[in-house]
N, CA, C and O atoms as a GROMACS GRO file, in nm:
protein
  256
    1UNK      N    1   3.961  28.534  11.781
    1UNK     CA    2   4.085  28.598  11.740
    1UNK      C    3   4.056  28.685  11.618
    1UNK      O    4   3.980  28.659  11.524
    2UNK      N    5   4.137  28.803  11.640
    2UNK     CA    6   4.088  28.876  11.457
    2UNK      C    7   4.167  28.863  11.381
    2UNK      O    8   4.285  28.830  11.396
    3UNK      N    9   4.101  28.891  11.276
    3UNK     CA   10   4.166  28.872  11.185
    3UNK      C   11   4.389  28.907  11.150
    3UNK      O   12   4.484  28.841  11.107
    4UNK      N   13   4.376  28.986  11.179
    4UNK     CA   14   4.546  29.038  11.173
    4UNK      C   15   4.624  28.950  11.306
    4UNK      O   16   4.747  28.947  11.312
    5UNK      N   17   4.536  28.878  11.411
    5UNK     CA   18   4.644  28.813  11.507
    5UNK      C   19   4.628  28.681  11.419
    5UNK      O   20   4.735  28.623  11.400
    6UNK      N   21   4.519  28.622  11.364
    6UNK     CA   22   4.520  28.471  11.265
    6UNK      C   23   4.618  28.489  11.207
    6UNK      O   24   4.700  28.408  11.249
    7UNK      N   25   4.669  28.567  11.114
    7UNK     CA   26   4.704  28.587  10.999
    7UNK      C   27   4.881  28.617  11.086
    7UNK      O   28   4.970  28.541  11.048
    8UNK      N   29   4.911  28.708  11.177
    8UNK     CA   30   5.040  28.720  11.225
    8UNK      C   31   5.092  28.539  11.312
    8UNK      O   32   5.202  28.490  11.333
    9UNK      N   33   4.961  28.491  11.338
    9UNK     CA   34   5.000  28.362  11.407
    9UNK      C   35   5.066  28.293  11.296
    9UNK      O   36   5.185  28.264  11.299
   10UNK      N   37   5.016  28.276  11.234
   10UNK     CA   38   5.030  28.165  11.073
   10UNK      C   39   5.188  28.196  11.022
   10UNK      O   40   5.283  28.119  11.005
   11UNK      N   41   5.174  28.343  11.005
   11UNK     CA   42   5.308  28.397  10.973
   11UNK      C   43   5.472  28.333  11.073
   11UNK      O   44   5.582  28.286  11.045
   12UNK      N   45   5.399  28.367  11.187
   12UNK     CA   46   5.496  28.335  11.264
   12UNK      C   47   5.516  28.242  11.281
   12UNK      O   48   5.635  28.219  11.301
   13UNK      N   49   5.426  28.133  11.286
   13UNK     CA   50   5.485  27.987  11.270
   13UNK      C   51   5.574  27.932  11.197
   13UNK      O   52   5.665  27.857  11.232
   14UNK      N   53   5.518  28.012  10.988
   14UNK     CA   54   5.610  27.965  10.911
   14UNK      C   55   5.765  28.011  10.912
   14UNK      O   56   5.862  27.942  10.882
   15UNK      N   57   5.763  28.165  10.962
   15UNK     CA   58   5.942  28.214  10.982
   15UNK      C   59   5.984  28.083  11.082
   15UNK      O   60   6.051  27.993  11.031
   16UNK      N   61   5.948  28.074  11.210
   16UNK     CA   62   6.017  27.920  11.290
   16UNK      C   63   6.021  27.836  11.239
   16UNK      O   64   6.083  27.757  11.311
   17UNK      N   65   5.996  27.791  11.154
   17UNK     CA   66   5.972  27.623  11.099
   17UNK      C   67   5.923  27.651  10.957
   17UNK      O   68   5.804  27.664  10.930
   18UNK      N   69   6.045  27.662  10.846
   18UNK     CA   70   5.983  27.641  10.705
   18UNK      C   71   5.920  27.523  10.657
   18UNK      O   72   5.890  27.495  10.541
   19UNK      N   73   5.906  27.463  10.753
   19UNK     CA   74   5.837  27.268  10.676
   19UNK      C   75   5.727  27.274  10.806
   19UNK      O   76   5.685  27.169  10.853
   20UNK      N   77   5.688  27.392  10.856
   20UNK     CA   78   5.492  27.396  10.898
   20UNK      C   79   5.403  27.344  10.803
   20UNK      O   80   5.390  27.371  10.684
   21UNK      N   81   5.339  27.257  10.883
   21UNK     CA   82   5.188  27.231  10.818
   21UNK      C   83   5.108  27.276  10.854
   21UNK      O   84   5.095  27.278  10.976
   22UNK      N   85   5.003  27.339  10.767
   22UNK     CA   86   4.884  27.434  10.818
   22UNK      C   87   4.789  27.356  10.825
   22UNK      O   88   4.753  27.318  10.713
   23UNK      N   89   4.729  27.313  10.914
   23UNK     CA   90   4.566  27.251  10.929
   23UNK      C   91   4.472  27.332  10.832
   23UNK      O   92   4.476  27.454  10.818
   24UNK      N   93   4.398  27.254  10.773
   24UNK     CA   94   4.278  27.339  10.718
   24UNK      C   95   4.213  27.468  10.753
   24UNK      O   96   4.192  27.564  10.678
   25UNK      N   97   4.169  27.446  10.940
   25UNK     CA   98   4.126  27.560  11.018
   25UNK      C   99   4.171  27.689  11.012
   25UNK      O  100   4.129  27.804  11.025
   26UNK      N  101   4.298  27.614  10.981
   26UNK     CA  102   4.429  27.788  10.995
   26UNK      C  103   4.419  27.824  10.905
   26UNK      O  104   4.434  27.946  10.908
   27UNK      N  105   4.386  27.763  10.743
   27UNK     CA  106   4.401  27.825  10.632
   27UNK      C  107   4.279  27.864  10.626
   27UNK      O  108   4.268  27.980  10.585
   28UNK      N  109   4.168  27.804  10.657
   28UNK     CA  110   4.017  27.893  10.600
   28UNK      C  111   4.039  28.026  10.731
   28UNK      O  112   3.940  28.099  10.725
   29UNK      N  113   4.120  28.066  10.822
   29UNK     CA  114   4.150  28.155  10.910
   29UNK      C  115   4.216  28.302  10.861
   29UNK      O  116   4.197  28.422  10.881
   30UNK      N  117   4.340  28.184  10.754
   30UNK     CA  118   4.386  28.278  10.740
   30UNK      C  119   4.383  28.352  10.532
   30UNK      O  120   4.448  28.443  10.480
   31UNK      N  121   4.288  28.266  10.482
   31UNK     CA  122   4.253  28.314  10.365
   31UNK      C  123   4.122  28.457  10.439
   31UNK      O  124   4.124  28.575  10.403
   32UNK      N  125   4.024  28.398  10.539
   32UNK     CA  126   3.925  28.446  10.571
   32UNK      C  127   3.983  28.666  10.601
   32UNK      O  128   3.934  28.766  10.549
   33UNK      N  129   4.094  28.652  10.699
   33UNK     CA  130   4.180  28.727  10.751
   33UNK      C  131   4.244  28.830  10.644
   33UNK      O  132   4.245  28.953  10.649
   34UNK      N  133   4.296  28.746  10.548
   34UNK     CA  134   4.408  28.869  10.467
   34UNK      C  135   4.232  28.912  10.310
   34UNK      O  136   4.245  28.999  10.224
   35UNK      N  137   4.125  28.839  10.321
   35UNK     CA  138   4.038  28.871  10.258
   35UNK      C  139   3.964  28.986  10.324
   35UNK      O  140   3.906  29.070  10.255
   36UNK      N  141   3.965  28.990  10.435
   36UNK     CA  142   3.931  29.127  10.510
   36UNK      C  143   3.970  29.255  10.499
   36UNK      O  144   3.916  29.365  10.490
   37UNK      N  145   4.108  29.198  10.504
   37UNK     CA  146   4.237  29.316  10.526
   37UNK      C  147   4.276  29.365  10.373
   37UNK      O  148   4.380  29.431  10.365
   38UNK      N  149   4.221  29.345  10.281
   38UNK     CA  150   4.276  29.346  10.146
   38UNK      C  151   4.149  29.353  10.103
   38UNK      O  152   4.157  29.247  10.040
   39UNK      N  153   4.047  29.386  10.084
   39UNK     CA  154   3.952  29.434  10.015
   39UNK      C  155   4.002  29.522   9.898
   39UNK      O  156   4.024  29.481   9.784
   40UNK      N  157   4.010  29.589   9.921
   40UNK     CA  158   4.050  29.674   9.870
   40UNK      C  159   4.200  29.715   9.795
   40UNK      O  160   4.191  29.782   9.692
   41UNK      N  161   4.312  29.684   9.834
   41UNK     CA  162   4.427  29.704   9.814
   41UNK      C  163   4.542  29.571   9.836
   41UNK      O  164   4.615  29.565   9.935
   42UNK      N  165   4.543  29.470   9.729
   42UNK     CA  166   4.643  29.367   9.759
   42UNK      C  167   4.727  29.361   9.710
   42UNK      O  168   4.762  29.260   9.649
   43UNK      N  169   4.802  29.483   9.720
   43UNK     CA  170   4.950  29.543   9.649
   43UNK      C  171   5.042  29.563   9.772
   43UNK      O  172   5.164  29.579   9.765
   44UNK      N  173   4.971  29.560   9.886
   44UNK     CA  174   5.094  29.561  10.028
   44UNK      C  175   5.100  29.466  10.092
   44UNK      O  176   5.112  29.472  10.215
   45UNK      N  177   5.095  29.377  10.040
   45UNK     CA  178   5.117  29.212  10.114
   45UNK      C  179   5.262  29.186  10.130
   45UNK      O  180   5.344  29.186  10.037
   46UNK      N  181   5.294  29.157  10.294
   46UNK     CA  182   5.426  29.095  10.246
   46UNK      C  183   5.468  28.969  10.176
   46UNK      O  184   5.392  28.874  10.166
   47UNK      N  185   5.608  28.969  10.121
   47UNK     CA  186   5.593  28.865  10.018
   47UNK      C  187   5.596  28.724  10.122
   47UNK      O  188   5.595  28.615  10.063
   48UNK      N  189   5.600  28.723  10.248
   48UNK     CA  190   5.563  28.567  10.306
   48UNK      C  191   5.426  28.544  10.318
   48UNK      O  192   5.387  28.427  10.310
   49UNK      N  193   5.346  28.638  10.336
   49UNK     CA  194   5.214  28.658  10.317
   49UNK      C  195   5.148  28.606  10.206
   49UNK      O  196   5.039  28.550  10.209
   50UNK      N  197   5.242  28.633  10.072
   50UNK     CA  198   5.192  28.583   9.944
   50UNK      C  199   5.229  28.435   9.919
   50UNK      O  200   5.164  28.358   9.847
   51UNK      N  201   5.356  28.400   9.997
   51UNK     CA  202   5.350  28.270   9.976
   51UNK      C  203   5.296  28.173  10.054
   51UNK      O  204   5.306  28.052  10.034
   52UNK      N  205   5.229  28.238  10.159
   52UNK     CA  206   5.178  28.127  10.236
   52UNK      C  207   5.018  28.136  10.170
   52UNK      O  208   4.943  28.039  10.184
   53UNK      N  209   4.979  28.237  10.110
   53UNK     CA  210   4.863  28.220  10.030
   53UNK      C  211   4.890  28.107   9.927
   53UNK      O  212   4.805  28.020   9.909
   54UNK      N  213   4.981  28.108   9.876
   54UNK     CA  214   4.974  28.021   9.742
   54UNK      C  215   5.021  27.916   9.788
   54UNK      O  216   5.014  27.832   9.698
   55UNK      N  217   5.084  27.858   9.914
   55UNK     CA  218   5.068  27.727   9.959
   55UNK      C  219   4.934  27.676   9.992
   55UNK      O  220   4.881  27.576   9.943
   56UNK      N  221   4.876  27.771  10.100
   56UNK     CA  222   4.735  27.717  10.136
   56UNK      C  223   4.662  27.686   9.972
   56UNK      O  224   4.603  27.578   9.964
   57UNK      N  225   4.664  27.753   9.871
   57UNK     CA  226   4.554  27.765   9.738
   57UNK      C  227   4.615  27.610   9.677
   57UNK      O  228   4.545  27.529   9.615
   58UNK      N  229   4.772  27.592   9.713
   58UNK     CA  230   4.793  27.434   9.646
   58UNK      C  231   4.764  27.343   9.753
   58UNK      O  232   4.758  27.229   9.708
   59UNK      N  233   4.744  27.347   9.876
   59UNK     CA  234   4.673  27.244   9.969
   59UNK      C  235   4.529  27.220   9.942
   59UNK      O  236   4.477  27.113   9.911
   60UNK      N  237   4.478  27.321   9.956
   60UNK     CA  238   4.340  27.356   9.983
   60UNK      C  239   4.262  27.426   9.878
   60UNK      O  240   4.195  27.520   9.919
   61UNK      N  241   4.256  27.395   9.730
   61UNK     CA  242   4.205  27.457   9.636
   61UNK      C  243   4.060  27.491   9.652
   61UNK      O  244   4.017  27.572   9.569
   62UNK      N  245   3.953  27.435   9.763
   62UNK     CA  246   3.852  27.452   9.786
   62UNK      C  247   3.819  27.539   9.862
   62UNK      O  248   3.699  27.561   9.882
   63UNK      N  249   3.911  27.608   9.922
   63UNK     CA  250   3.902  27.723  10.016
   63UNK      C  251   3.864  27.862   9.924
   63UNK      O  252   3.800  27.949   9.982
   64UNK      N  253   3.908  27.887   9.763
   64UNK     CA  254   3.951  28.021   9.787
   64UNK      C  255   3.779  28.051   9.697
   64UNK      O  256   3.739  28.166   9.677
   0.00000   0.00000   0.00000
């Protein structure tokens, strides 16, 4: 899967269900994903985008 369908999966889970739990897999998926896509420019993130980053970083502090 590439990177932008990981990262739209994740998304879309959390709009259906605000009390999703992300497996580890999904988060090293989807830190791996928006680290691709953002090289360069992480000023156009949407803001669910940013918070599902900073959930995964308080689950999973070993990921980032």
């Amino acid at each position: 899967m590439d990177s932008f369908n990981q990262i739209q999966s994740v998304v879309n889970q959390v709009e259906k269900n605000p009390e999703y739990k992300i497996s580890e897999q999904e988060a090293k998926g989807f830190i791996s994903g928006i680290k691709l896509l953002t090289k360069e420019d992480k000023t156009n993130m949407p803001p669910l985008v940013v918070i599902i980053m900073a959930y995964i970083n308080m689950l999973f502090p070993e990921l980032d």
